[in-house]
C-alpha positions in Angstrom: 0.0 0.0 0.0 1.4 3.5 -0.9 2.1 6.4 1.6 -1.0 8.1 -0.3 -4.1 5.2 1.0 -2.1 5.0 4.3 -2.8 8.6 4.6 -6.4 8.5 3.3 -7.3 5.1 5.2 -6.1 6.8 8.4 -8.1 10.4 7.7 -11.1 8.0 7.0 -11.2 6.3 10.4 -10.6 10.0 12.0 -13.6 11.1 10.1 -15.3 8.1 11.8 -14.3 8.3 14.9 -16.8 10.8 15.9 -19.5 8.7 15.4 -18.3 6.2 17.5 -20.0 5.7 20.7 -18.4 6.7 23.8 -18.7 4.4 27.0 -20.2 7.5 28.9 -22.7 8.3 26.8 -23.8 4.4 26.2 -24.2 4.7 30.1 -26.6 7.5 30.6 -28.9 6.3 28.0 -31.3 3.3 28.8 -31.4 0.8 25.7 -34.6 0.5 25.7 -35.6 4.8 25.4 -32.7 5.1 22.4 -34.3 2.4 20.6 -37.7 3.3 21.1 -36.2 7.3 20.1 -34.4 5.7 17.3 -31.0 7.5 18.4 -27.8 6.2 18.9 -25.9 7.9 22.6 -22.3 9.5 21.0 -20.7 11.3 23.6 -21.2 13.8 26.3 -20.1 17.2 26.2 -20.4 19.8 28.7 -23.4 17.9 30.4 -25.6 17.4 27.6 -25.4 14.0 26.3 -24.7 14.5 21.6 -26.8 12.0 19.9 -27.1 10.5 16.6 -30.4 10.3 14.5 -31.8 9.4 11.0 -34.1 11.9 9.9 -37.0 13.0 9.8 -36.5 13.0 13.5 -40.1 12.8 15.3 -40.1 15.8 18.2 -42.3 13.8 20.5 -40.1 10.9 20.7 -37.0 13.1 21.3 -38.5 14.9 24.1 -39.4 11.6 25.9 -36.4 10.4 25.6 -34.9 13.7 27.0 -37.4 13.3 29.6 -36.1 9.8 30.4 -32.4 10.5 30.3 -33.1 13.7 32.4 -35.0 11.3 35.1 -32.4 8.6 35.1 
């Protein structure tokens, strides 16, 4: 492999790595409320917990699940 795809397979995975979930923020979401919200926990950041979604993202279901990470 040439010094060129090392380079690009590395910048990929960095480019990645941001959507890899941390151990915190698998923690202080409950399975069950990021499946029902269709979200996946990333990381926390300042005290608010940075989640993934597809959209359209349905406000309801976000704010119940803020509601249920909030009570947790």
């Amino acid at each position: 492999m040439n010094q060129a795809a090392e380079s690009q397979g590395v910048s990929n995975q960095g480019e990645r790595s941001w959507l890899s979930p941390t151990p915190e923020a698998l923690a202080a979401a409950p399975r069950r409320a990021c499946l029902d919200a269709q979200v996946l926990p990333l990381r926390l950041e300042e005290g608010k917990l940075i989640v993934a979604f597809y959209p359209p993202m349905d406000v309801r279901m976000l704010q119940r699940f803020a509601f249920i990470v909030q009570r947790q």
